[in-house]
N, C-alpha and C positions, 0 to 999 in steps of 0.2 A: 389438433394442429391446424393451424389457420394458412389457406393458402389466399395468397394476394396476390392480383396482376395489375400491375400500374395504368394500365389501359381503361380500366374498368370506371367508371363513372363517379360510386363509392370508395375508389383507393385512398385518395386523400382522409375519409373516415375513418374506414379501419385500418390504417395506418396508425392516426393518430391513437386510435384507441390503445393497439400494441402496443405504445410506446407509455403509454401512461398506465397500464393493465400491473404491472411491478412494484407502483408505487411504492418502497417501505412506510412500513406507520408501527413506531416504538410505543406510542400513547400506551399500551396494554402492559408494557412489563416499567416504565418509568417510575411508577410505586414501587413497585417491590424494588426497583433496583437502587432507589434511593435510600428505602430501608435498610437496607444490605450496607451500602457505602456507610451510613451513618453508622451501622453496628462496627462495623471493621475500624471507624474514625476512635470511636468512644471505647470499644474494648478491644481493640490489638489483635496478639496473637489469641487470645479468649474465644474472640470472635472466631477468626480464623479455624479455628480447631473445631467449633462448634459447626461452624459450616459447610465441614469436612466431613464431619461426621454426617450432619443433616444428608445432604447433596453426593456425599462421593462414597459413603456406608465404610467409613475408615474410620477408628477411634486412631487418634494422633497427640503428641503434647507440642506444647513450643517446641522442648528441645528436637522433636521428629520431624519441624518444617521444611529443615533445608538438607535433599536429599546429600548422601554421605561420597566422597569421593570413590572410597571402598563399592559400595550399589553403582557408581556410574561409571567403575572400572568392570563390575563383575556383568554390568550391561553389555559392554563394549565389547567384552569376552566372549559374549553368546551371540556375535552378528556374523555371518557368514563374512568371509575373506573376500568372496564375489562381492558381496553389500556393501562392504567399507571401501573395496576399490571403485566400484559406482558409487559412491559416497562422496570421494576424495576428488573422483573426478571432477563431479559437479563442482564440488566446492572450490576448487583450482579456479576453472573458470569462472564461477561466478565471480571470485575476488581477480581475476584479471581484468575482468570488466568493470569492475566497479572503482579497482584503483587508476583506470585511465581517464577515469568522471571528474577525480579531485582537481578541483579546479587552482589557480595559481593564484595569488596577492598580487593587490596593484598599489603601487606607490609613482609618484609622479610630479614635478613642479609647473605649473602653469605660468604664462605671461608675467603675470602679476607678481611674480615669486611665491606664490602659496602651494605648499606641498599638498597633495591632497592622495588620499589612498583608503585601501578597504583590504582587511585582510579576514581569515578564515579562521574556528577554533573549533575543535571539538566539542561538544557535548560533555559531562564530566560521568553521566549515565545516564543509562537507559533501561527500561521493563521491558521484555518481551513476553510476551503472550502466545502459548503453544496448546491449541487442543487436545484434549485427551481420548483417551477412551478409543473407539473405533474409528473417531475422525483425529487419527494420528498424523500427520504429515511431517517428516522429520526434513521433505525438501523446504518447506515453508523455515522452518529453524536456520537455514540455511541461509536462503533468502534476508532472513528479516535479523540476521546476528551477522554479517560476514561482513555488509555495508555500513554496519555501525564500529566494526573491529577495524576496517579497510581506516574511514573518517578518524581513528586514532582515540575513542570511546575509550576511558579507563576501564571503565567498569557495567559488565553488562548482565544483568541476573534475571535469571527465567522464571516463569510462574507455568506449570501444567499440572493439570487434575492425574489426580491416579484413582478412579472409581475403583474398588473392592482391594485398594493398595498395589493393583496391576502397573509396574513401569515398563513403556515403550522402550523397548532395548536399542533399538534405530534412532527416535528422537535423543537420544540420552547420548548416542555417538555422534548425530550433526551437530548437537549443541556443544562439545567437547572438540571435533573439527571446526567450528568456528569461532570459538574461541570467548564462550560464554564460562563467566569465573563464579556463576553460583546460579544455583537453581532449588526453586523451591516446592513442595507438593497439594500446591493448591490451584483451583482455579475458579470459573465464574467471576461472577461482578465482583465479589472479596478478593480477589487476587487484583482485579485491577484495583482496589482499593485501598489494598494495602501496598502497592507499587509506588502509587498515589500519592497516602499520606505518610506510610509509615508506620513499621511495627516495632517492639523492641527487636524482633528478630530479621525484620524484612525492612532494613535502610526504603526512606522513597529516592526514587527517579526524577529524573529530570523528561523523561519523555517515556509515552507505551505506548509502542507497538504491537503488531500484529493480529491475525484473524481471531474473530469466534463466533459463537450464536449471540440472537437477540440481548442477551442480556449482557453480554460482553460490549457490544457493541454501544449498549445504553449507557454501559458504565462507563464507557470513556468519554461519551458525550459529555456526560455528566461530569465527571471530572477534568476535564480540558479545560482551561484557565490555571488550577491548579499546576499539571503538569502539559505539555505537550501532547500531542497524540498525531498517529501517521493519517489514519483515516478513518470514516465511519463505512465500512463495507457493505456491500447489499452481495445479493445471490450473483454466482458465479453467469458469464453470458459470450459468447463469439458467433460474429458474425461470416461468412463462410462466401467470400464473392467466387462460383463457378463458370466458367464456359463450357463448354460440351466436350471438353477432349478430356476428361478426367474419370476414373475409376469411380465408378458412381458408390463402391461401398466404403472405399475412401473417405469420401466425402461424408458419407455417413456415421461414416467411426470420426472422424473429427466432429461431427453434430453431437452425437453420443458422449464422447468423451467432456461433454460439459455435461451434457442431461443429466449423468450419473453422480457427479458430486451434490448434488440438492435436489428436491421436486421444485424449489422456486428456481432454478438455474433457468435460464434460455436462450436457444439456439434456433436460428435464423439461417436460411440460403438464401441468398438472394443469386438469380441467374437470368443470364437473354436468352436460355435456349429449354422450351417447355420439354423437352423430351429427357433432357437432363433432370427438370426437377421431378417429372415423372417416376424415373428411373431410382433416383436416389430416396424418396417415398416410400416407392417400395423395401430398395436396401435397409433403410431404416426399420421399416416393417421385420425385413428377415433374422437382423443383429438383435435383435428385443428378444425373440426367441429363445437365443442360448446366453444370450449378457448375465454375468454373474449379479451384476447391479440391475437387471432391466427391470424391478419394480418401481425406484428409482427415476431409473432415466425414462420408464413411459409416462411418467404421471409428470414428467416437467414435460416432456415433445407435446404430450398431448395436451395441456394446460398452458402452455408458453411456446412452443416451438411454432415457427413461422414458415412459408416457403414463400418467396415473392419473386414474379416472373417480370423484366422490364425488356424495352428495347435494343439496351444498347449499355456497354459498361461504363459509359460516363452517367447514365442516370443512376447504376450499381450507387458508384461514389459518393454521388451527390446525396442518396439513404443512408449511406455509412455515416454520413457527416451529420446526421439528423439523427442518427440512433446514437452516434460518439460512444461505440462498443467497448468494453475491456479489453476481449481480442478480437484479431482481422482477420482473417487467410483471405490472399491473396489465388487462387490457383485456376488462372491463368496464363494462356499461350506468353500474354507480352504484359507482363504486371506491371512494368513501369507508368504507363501513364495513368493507372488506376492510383498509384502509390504517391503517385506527384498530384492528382486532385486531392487525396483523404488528408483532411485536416483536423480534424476527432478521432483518434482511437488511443486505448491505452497500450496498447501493442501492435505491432502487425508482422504476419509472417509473411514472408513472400517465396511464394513460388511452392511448385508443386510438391516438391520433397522436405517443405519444412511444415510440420503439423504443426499445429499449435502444444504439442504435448514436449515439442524438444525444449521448447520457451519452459513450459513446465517447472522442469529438472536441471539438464544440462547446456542450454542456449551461451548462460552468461548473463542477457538481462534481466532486469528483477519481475519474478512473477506475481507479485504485489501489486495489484495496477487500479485505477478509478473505473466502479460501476456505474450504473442506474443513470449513466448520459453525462457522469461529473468528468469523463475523458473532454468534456468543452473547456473545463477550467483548471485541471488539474493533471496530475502526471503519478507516474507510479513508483514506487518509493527507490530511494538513491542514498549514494553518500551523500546528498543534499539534505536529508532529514536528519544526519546525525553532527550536522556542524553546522553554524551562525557565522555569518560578517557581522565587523564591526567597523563603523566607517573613520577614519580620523581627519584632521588637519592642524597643519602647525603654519602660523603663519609668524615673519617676523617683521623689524617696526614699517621698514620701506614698504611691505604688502598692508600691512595696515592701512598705510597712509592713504593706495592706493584704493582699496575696497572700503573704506571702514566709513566715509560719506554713505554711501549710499547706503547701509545697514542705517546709519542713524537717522534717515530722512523714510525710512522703511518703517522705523518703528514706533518714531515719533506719531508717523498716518495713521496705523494701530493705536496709538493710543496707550505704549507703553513703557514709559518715562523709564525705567529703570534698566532696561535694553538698551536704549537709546545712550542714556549716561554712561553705561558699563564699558561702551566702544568710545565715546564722547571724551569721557576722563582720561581714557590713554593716548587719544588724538591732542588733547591739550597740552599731556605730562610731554609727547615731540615736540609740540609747537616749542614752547619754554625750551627744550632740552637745544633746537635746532637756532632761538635766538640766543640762548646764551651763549652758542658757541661762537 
């Protein structure tokens, strides 16, 4: 674990270094995953089954791809009543949040009389992409199926691995709460593959979604242009702004609580007050002990984990905006004016009593958010990923008359006679129209 004090001579070095120490680099599995894609391209479900078998030790046929309503009702049947109501909760809220995002159509006539406007449409579908195996997350289904149901998505079908034919009985109930109308038993690069192009049994998409590992992530690379995709993810990361009036094991179970989903995750404190970061070093120290994950979460704290001591929490800010974390915490006496400098992060929580774990599950906003510093240019996934504008204009002859000079003196300078003509011809069909009369 690297501790940094702004003060120090070197900060500015090993700063930079932390920040570039994550770099991803796909270069290593970009063959294979190409190979992959190309099998799934050229032999379908064939493929598909073969890679099932390979990768997940399930003999399967076509007709076994798409798990059976019967399997995703007798899932649903073995979740605790407690689970589906924490289930159902979340999922309430996240779709109350996300249907007050849909934005509204504009239509409008200008001076000129030209109506001009931009309206919204849905997606016609989408792939979603759900982990298998021990890295199940049925919040994530939730997340990345609820904003594309909210956006009015016809059609939305899942792709998750089932390693030794084991199904997640939890995932199999968020994606049935949110309102996912097919799902299928495959995963890796071949499922985004076949989302992609298309099998006889697995229609393609128009867009895929959500997390995986390396090779998942290659494979959407790779096939983007094809279809859509939300984002290329790197390892999980939050940044943690402290003052001194905080429960130092707090603090540390929020550090933790990223540690433990990956060894590349990392977690950062940055504080003005050294005896806090002292304090919460240690805390850290003591939760590793009994953490059910702490082999996990030590080999990312001590590998990636940071502790960085500054003067004062406007310089806090001014790091946040330079690291442009996934998540923030905010926990702090007077968060607001730390909240009003940060202009990079893919989330932020504020204030003492919101961990970054409620964003999680049950917050409302989507916990899909931009890694590895892309929180500078990008934002975390929305009803905005699952619907397109399309802009229009109707102009009639009087707007014409009015605009339709300047287009042909515009295009003529280009150099493109045929532009030029195209408004030219109907400016002459008035002139004629206006002396005849």
């Amino acid at each position: 674990m690297k501790r940094l004090d702004i003060t120090q001579p070197d900060f500015r070095a090993q700063f930079t270094s932390l920040l570039a120490e994550r770099d991803s680099d796909t270069a290593s599995v970009d063959a294979p995953v190409a190979e992959i894609l190309a099998a799934v391209r050229a032999g379908g479900d064939e493929a598909l089954c073969e890679f099932t078998r390979r990768f997940d030790r399930m003999d399967v046929t076509p007709a076994g791809l798409r798990i059976t309503a019967d399997e995703i009702e007798a899932a649903c049947a073995s979740v605790s009543a407690e689970l589906l109501a924490a289930l159902d909760l979340a999922a309430t809220r996240i779709e109350s949040f996300h249907r007050a995002q849909m934005p509204e159509s504009l239509c409008y006539t200008d001076a000129a009389g030209v109506t001009l406007g931009m309206r919204w449409t849905a997606l016609d579908s989408v792939g979603l992409y759900v982990p298998g195996g021990k890295a199940a997350y049925p919040s994530s289904v939730l997340m990345n199926a609820i904003p594309a149901h909210v956006a009015g998505v016809r059609r939305i079908a899942m792709c998750v691995p089932t390693p030794d034919g084991v199904l997640n009985p939890l995932v199999l109930a968020a994606a049935r709460r949110a309102g996912v109308t097919e799902i299928y038993r495959v995963g890796g690069a071949q499922a985004v593959g076949a989302m992609a192009y298309g099998t006889a049994t697995i229609a393609p998409v128009d867009r895929v979604v959500g997390p995986g590992n390396a090779y998942v992530a290659e494979a959407k690379r790779q096939v983007f242009g094809t279809v859509g995709i939300d984002s290329i993810a790197g390892p999980s990361e939050v940044v943690v702004v402290a003052d001194g009036n905080n429960d130092p094991r707090a603090i540390a179970l929020d550090l933790l609580a990223q540690a433990e989903h990956d060894p590349m995750a990392q977690s950062i404190l940055i504080t003005p007050d050294a005896e806090m970061a002292a304090k919460v070093e240690q805390a850290v120290a003591t939760e590793l002990k009994t953490l059910p994950r702490a082999e996990i979460a030590r080999t990312s704290w001590d590998t990636h984990g940071a502790i960085i001591t500054v003067r004062n929490l406007d310089e806090a800010a001014d790091l946040v905006n330079e690291i442009a974390p996934e998540h923030l915490e905010l926990m702090v006496d007077a968060p607001t004016p730390v909240f009003d400098r940060v202009r990079h992060a893919g989330a932020i929580f504020v204030g003492r009593y919101c961990p970054e774990a409620i964003g999680d599950y049950v917050g409302g906003p989507n916990h899909v958010l931009p890694t590895s510093r892309t929180a500078r240019f990008s934002s975390g996934l929305s009803v905005f990923d699952f619907i397109k504008r399309t802009t229009f204009i109707e102009a009639q002859a009087e707007s014409l008359r009015e605009i339709g000079p300047a287009a042909v003196s515009l295009a003529e300078a280009e150099g493109l006679d045929a532009h030029a003509l195209s408004v030219a011809v109907r400016l002459a069909a008035l002139d004629r129209a206006h002396d005849g009369a």
